[in-house]
DRENZAMI-189229 format. One record per residue: residue in three letters; x, y, z of N, C-alpha, C in turn. Coordinates in steps of 0.02 Angstrom, whole numbers, padded with zeros to 5 digits, always signed. Layout:
alaXYZXYZXYZ
...
This chain:
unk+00796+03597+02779+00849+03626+02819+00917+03605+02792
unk+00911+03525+02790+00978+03522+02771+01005+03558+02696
unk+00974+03572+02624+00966+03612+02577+00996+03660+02593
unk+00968+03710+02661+00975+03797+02657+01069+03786+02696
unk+01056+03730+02732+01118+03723+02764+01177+03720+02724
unk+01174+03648+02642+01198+03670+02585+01221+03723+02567
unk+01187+03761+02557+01174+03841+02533+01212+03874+02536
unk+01218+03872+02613+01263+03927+02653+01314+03894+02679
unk+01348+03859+02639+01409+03798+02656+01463+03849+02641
unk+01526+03855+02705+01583+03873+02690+01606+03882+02640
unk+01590+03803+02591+01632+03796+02528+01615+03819+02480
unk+01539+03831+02470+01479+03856+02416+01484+03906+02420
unk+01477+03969+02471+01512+04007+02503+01563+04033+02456
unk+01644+04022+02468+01700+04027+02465+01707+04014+02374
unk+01675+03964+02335+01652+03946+02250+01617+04005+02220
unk+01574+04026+02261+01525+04087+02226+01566+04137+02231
unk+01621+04153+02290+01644+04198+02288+01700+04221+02216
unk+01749+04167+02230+01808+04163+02182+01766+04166+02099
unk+01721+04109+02104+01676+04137+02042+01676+04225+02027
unk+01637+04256+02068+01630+04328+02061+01691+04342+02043
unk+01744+04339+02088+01816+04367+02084+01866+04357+02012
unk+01824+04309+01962+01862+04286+01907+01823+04310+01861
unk+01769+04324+01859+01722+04329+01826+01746+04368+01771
unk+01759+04385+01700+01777+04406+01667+01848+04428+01647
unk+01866+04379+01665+01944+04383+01677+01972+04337+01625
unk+02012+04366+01575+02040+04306+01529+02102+04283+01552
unk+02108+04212+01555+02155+04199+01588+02220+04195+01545
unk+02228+04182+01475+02301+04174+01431+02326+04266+01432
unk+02268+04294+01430+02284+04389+01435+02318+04394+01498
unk+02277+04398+01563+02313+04396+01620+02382+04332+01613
unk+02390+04315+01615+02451+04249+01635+02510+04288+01554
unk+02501+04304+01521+02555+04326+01470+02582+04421+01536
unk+02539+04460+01531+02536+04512+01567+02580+04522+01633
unk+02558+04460+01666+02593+04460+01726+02663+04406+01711
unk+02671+04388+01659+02742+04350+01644+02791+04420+01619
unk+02741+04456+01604+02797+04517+01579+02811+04591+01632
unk+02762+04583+01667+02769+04620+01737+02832+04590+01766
unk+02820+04518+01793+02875+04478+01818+02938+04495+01777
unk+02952+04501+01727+03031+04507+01687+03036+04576+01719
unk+02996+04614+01715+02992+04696+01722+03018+04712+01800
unk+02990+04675+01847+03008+04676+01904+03078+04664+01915
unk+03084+04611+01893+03174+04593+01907+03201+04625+01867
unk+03208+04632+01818+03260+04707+01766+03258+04783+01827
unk+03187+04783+01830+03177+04841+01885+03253+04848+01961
unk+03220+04799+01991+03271+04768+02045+03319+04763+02008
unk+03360+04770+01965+03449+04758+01941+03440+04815+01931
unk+03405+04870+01908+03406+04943+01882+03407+04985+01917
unk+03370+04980+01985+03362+05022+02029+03400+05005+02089
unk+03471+04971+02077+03501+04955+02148+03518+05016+02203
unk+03537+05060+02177+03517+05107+02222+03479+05148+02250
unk+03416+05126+02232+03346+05143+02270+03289+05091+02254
unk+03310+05050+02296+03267+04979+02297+03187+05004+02314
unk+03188+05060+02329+03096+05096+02342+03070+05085+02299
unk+03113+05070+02237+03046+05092+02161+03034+05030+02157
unk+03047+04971+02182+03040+04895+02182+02965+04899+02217
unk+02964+04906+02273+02901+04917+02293+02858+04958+02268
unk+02875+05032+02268+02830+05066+02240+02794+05038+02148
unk+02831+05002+02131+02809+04966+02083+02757+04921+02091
unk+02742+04899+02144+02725+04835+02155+02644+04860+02178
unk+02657+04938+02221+02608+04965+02233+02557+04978+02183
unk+02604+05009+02127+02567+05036+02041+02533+04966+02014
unk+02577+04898+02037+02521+04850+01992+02451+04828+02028
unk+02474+04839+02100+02390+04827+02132+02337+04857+02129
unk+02355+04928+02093+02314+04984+02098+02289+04978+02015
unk+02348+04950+01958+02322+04942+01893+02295+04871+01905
unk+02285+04809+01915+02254+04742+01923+02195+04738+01935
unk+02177+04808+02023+02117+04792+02020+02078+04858+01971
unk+02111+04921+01936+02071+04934+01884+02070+04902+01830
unk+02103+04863+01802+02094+04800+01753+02026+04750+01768
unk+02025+04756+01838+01973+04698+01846+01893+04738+01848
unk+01899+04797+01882+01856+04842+01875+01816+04853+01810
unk+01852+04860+01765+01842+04888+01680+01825+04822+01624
unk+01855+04764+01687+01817+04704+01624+01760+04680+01646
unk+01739+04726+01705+01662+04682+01721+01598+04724+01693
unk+01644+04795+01630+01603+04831+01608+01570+04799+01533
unk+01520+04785+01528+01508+04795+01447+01519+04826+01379
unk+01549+04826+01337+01589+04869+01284+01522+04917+01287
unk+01439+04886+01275+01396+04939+01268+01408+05003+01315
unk+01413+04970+01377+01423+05042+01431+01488+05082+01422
unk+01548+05041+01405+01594+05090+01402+01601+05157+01333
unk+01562+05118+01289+01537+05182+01225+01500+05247+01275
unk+01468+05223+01311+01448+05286+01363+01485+05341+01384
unk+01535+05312+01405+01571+05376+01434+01647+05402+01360
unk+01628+05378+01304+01695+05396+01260+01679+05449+01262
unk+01622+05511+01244+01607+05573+01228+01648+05615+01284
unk+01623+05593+01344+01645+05625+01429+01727+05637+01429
unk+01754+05538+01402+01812+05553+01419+01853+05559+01367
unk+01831+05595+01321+01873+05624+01271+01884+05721+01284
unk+01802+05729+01312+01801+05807+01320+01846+05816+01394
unk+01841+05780+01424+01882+05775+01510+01956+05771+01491
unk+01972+05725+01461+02050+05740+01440+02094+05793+01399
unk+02015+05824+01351+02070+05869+01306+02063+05945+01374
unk+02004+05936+01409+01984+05991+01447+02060+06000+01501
unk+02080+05923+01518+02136+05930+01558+02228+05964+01524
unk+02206+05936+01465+02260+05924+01419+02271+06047+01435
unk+02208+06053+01421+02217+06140+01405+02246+06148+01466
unk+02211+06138+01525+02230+06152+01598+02337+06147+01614
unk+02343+06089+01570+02433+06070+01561+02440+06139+01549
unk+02428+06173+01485+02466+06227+01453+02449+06268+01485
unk+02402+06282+01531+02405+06340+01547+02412+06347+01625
unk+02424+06289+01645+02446+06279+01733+02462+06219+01768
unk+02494+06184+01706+02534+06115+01731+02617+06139+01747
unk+02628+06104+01795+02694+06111+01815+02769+06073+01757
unk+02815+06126+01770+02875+06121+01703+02920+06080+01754
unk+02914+06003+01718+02981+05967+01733+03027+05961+01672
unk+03098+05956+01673+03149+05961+01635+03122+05996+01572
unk+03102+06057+01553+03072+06101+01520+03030+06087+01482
unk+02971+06055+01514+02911+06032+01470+02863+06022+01524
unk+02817+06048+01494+02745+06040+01544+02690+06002+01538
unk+02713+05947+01567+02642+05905+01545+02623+05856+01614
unk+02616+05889+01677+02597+05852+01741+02541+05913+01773
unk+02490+05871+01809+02457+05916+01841+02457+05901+01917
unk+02451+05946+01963+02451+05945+02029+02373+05908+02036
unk+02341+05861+02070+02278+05853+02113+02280+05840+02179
unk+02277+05883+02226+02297+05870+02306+02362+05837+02311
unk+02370+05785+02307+02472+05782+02330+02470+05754+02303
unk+02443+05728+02237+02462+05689+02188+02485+05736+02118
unk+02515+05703+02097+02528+05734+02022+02520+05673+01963
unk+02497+05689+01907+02484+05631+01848+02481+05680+01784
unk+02500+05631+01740+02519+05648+01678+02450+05660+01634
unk+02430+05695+01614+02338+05676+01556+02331+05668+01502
unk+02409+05678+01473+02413+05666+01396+02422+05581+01384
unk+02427+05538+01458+02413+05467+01481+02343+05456+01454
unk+02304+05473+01485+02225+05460+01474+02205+05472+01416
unk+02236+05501+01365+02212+05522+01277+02238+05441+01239
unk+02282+05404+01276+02291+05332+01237+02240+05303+01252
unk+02176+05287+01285+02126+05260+01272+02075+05297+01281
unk+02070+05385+01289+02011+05423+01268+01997+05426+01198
unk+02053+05460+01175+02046+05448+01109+01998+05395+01057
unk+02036+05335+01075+02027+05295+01025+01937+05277+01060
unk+01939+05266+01120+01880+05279+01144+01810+05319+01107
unk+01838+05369+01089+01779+05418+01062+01778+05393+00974
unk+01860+05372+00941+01853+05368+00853+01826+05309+00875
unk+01804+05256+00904+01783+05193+00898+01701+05221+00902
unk+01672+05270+00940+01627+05273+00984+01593+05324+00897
unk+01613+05369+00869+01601+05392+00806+01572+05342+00751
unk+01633+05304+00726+01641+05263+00673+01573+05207+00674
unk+01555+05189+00743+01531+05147+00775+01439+05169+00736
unk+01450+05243+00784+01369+05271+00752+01353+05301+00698
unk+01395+05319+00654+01396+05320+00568+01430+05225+00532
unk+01391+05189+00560+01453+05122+00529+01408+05107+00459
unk+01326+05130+00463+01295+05115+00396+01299+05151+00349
unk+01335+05241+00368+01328+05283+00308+01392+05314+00296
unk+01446+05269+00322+01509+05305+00321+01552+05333+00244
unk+01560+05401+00266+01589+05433+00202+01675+05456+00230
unk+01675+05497+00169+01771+05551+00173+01738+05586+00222
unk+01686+05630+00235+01659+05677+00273+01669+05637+00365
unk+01641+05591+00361+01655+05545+00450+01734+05545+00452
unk+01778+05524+00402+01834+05508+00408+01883+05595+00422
unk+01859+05639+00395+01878+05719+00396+01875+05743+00463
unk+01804+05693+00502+01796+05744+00572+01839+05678+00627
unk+01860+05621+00599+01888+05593+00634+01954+05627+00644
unk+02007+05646+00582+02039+05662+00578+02048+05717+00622
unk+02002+05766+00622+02012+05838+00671+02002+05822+00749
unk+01973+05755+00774+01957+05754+00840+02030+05687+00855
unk+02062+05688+00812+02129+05663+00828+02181+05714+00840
unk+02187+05761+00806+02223+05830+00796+02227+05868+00857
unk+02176+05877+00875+02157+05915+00928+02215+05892+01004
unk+02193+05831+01027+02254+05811+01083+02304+05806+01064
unk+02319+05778+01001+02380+05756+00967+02451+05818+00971
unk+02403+05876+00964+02424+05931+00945+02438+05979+01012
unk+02402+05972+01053+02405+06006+01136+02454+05961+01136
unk+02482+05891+01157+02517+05840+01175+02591+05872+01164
unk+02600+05869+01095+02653+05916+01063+02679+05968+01079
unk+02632+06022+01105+02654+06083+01128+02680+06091+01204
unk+02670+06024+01255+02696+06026+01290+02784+06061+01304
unk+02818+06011+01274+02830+05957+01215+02833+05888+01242
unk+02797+05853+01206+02802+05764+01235+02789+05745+01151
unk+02850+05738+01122+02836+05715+01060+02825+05632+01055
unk+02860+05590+01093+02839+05519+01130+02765+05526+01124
unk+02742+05543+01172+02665+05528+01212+02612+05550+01132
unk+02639+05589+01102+02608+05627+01023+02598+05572+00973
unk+02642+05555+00991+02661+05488+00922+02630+05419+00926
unk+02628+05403+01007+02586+05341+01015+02499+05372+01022
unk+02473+05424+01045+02415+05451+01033+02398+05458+00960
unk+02430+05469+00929+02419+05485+00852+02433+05413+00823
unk+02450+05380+00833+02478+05311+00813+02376+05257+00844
unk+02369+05269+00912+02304+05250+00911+02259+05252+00869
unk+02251+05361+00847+02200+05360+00826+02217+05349+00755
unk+02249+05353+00726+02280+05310+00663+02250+05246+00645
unk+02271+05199+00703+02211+05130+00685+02167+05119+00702
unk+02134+05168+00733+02048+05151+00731+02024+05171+00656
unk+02053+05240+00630+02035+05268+00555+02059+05216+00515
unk+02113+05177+00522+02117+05120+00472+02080+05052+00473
unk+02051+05032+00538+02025+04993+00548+01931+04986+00526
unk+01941+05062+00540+01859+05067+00512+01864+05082+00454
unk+01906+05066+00396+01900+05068+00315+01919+05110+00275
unk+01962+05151+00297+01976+05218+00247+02023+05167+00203
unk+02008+05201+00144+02020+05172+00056+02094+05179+00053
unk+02123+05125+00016+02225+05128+00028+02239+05191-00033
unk+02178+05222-00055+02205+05274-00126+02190+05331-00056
unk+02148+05336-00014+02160+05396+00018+02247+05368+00067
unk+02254+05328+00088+02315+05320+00137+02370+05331+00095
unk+02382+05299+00020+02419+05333-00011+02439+05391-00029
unk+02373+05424-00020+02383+05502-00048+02411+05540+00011
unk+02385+05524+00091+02415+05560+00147+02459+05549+00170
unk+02505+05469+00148+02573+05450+00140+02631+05492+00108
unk+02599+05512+00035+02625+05571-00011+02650+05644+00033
unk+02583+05655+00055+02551+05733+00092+02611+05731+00149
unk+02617+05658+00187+02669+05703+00240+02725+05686+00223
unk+02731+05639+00180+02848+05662+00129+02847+05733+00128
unk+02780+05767+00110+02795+05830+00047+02791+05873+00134
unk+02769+05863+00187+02781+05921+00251+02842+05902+00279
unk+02886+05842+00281+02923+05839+00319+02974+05891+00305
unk+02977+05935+00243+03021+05985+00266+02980+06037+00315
unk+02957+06084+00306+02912+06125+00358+02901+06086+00425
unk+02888+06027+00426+02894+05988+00499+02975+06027+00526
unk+03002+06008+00491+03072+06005+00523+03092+06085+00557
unk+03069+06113+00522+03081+06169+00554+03011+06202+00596
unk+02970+06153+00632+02947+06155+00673+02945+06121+00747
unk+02999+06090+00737+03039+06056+00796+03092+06084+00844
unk+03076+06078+00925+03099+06109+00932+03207+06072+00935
unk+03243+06124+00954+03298+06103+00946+03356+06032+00981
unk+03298+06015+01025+03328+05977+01052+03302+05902+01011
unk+03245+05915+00990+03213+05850+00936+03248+05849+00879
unk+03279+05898+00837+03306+05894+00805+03381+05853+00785
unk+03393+05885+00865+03466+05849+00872+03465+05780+00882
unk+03401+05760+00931+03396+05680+00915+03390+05620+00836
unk+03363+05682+00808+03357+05634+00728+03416+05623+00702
unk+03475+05704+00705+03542+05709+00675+03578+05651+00703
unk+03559+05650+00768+03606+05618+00832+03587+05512+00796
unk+03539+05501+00766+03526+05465+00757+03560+05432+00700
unk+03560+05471+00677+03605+05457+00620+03685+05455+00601
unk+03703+05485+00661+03769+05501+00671+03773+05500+00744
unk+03795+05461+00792+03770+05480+00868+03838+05489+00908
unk+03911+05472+00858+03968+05491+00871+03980+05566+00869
unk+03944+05613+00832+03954+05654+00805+03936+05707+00906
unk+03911+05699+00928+03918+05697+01006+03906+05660+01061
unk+03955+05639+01051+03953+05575+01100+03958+05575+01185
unk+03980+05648+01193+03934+05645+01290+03894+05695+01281
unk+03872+05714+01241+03790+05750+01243+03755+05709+01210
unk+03716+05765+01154+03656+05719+01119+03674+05635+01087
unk+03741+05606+01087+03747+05542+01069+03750+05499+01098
unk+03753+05520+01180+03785+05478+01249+03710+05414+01266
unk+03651+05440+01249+03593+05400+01269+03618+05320+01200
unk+03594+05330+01148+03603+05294+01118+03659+05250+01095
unk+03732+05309+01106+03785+05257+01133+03803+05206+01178
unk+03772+05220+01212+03776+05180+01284+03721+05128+01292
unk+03656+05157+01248+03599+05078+01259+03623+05035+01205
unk+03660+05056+01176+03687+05004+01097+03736+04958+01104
unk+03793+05002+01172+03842+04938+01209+03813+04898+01237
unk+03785+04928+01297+03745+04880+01335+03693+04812+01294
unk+03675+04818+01252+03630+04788+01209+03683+04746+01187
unk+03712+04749+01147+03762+04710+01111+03801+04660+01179
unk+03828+04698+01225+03868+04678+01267+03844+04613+01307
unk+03772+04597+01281+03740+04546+01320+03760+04485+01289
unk+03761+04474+01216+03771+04422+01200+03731+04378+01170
unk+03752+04303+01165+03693+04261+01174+03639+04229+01238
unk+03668+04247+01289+03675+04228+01354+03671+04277+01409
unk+03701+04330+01404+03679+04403+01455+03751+04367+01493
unk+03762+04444+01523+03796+04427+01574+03771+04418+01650
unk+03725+04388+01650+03670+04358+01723+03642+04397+01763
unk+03572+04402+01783+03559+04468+01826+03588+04499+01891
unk+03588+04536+01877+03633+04589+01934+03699+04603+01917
unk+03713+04560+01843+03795+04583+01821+03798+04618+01764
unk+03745+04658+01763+03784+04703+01707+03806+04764+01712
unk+03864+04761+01708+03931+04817+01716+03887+04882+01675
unk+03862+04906+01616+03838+04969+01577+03772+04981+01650
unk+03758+04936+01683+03705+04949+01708+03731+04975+01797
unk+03757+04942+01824+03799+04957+01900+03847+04992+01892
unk+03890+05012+01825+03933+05069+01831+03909+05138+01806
unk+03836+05140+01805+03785+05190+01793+03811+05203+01712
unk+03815+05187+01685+03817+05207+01593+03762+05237+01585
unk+03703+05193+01576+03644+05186+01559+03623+05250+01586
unk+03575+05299+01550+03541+05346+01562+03470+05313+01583
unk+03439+05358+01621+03354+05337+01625+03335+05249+01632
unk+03380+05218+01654+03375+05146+01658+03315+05094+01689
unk+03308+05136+01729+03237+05104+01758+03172+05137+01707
unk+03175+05164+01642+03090+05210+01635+03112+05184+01557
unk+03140+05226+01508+03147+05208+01448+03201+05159+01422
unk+03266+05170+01464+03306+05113+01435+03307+05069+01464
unk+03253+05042+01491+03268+04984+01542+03253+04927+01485
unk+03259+04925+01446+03271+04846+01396+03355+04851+01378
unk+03413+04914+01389+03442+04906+01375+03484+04874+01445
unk+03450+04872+01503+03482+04832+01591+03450+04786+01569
unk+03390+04762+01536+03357+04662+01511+03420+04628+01449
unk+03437+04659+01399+03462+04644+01359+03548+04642+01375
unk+03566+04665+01426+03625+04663+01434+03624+04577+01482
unk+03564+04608+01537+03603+04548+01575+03552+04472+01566
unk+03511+04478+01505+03504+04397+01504+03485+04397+01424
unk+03533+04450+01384+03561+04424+01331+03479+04423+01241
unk+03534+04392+01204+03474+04365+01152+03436+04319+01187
unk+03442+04269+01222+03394+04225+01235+03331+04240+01281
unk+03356+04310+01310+03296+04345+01334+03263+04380+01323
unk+03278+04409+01268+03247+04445+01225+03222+04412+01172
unk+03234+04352+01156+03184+04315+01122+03122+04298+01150
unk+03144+04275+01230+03068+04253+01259+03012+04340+01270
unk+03064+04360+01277+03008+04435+01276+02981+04467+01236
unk+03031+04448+01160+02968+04455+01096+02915+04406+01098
unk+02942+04347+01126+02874+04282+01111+02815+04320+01154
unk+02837+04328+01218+02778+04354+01271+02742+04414+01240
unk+02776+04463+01214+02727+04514+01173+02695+04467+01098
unk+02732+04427+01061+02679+04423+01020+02632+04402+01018
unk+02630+04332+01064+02574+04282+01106+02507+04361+01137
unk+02527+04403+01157+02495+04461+01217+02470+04494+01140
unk+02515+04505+01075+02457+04544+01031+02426+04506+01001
unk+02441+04426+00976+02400+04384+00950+02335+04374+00974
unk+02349+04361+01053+02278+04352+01088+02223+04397+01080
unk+02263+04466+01087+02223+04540+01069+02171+04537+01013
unk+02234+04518+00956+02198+04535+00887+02131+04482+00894
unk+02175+04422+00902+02101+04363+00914+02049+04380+00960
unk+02033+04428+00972+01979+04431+01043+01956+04504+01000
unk+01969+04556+00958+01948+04589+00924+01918+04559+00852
unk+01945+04514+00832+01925+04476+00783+01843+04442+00789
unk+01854+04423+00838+01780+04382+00874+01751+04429+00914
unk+01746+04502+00910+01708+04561+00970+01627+04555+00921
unk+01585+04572+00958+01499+04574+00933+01489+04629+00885
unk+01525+04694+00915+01509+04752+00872+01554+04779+00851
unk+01548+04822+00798+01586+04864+00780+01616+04933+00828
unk+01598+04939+00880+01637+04982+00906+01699+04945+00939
unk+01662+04877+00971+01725+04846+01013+01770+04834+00971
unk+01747+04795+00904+01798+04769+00875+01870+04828+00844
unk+01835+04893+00840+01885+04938+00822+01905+04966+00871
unk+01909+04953+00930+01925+04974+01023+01984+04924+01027
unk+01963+04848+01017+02014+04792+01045+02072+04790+00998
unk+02070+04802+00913+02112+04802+00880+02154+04866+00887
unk+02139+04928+00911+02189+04961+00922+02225+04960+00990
unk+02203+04949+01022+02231+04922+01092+02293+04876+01075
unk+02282+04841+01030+02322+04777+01040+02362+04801+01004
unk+02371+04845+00938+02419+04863+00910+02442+04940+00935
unk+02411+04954+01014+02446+05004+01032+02505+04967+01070
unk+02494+04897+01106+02548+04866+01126+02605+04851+01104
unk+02578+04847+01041+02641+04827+00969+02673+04893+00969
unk+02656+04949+00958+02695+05030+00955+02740+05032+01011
unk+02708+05041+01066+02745+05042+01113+02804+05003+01123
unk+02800+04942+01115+02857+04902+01114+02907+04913+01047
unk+02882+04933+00978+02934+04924+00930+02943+05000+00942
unk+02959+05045+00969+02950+05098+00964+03018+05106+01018
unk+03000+05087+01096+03048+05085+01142+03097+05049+01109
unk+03084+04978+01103+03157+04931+01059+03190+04946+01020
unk+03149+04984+00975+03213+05035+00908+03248+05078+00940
unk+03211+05134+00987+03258+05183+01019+03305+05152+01042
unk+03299+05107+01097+03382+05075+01141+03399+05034+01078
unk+03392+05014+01034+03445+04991+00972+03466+05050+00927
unk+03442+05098+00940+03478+05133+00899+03456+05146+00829
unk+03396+05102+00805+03379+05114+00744+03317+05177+00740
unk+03288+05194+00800+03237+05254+00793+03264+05323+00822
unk+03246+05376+00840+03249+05418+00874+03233+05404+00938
unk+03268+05457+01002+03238+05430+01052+03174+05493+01073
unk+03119+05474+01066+03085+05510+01086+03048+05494+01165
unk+03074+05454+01206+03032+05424+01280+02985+05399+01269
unk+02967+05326+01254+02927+05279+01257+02953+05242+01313
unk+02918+05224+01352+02918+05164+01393+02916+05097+01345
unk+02941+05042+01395+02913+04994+01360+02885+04950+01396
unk+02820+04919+01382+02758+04892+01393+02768+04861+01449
unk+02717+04852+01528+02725+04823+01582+02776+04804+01597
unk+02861+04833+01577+02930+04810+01604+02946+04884+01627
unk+02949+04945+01598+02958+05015+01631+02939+05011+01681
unk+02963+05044+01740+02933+05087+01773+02899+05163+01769
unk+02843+05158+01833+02782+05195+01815+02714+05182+01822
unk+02679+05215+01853+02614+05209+01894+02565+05235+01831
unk+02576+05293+01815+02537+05309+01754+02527+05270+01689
unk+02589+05240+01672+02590+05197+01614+02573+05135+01642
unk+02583+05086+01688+02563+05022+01699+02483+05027+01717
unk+02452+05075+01734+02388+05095+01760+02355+05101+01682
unk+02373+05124+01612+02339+05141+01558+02346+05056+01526
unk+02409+05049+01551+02411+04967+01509+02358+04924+01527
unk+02360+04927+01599+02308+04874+01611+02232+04884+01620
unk+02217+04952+01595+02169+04954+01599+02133+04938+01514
unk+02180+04954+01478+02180+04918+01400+02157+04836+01399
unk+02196+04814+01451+02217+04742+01450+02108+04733+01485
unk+02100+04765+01519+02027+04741+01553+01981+04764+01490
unk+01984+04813+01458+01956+04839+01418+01944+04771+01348
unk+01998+04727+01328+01995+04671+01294+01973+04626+01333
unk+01991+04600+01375+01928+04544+01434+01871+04567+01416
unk+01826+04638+01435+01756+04666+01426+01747+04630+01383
unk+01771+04648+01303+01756+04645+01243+01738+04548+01247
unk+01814+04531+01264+01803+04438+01250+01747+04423+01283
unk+01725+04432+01359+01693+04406+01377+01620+04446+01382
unk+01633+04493+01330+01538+04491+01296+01519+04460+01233
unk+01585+04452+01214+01582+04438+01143+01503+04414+01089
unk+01459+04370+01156+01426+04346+01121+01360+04384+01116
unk+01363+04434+01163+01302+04497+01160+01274+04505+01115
unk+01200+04506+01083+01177+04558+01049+01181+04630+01046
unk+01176+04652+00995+01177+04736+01042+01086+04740+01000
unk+01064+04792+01065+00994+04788+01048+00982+04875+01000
């Protein structure tokens, strides 16, 4: 009696539980993640002073991405190869549904209505995608030729290319940027990367005049961003003061003038590193490169040590989709890239994007904490 009484002890109880509740949970992944949520939150709150809603409603998007993070790492990499086929055909299936009956915000169509929700699906191709080239590469890994690498190539094309026609040249670039390093990760030869390095110098003219006019003006604008400076130059003028204007030191949160005298375009979604960098300076933006590189180091290290070859080419692009995303947003508000709308990583706001991040982020837990699996 006294044993079963043991057993069923409050505390034994309450241990088994939290056990369950941690259970596959890496803790340096989570604890970097939520250090950069936290920066994200307060930049948020200085960004959104006049609609303190998105403070919460933010807060709503991370409970809803945390517990699908926690959901997705109690999956096995074996089981999640299961559904890459499903959710590669489910996303491009949605992706058609965009073009031909997604609703046009600021003249581009890439949202779909589901009962009173609306969500983006060219979201879900950053880890369908790579999902399915991992899930390929994976089941040709003993006889792989140019021929596996040809049909990889076309089942990248395919969303890459709907994505585009929205137009979401952003959302195109980090999808194509995924499936990019799974094909590099699973071995294609540096005489073929050289040669398709060649192949697109020799399209970027014909590219160019397949752009539409407002992308265009962002490249010119890039290069010259005085050349209109309250139209196409006004975004990048203004995240480049603000940026600079911080200093070594920022001018302290809640004081930055580019940010409360509304300069800043889009401040809370894409330029919101240029409301971090104003008001706590280089020295905060040093700790926020440390926090991303520590967040892709860990990545790479936990793909490094995955059991199989599918995970291991799943966790390494993940982790260097984190790296895109971030050098990608950071060049735009500096001024050294185009701006094409990247968020940047768990500090944007956004339910769709903090929901794909962290479900990446569970997707590397899976991997670490099977690591030691056989696969049968």
């Amino acid at each position: 009696m006294a044993l079963e009484s043991a057993e069923f002890s409050p505390r034994r109880i309450f241990h088994r539980t939290a056990a369950r509740m941690v259970a596959g949970i890496d803790g340096p992944l989570f604890a970097l993640s939520l250090a950069l949520v936290a920066l994200g939150l307060a930049t948020l709150f200085s960004a959104s002073y006049e609609n303190p809603g998105r403070v919460s409603a933010q807060l709503t998007h991370l409970a809803l991405a945390i517990t699908a993070m926690w959901l997705v790492a109690q999956i096995p990499p074996q089981t999640l190869m299961r559904f890459a086929v499903p959710a590669y055909l489910f996303g491009v299936a949605l992706l058609v549904a965009v073009a031909l009956a997604g609703d046009v915000v600021n003249g581009a169509r890439r949202w779909l209505h589901v009962g009173v929700a609306r969500f983006q699906p060219s979201e879900m191709m950053k880890l369908a995608l790579p999902l399915m080239l991992a899930w390929y590469f994976h089941r040709n890994e003993a006889t792989l030729r140019m021929r596996d690498f040809a049909v990889a190539a076309v089942l990248l094309a395919v969303p890459v290319l709907l994505i585009a026609r929205q137009p979401d040249l952003g959302t195109a670039v980090l999808v194509a940027a995924a499936g990019c390093y799974v094909i590099f990760f699973a071995g294609i030869g540096w005489k073929v990367i050289a040669a398709l390095g060649v192949l697109g110098l020799a399209s970027l003219f014909p590219l160019w005049g397949m752009l539409h006019d407002y992308q265009r003006r962002r490249i010119l604008t890039l290069i010259d961003p005085t050349q209109d400076p309250l139209g196409a130059g006004y975004h990048i003028i203004q995240s480049t003061i603000a940026v600079g204007s911080g200093g070594i030191t920022g001018k302290g949160w809640l004081h930055g003038t580019q940010t409360h005298l509304e300069f800043i375009p889009e401040r809370h979604t894409d330029f919101i590193f240029a409301v971090y960098s104003e008001e706590f300076g280089l020295i905060g933006n040093l700790i926020l490169l440390t926090l991303y590189t520590l967040l892709i180091a860990r990545g790479l290290m936990i793909a490094a040590n995955a059991a199989t070859f599918f995970a291991r080419l799943l966790a390494a692009t993940i982790t260097l989709m984190f790296f895109t995303y971030a050098f990608v947003n950071m060049g735009m508000v500096s001024g050294i890239l185009p701006v094409v709308g990247v968020p940047l990583p768990f500090i944007s706001y956004g339910g769709t994007a903090l929901l794909t991040l962290f479900i990446g982020i569970g997707i590397l837990m899976s991997v670490h904490s099977h690591r030691r699996l056989v696969q049968t």
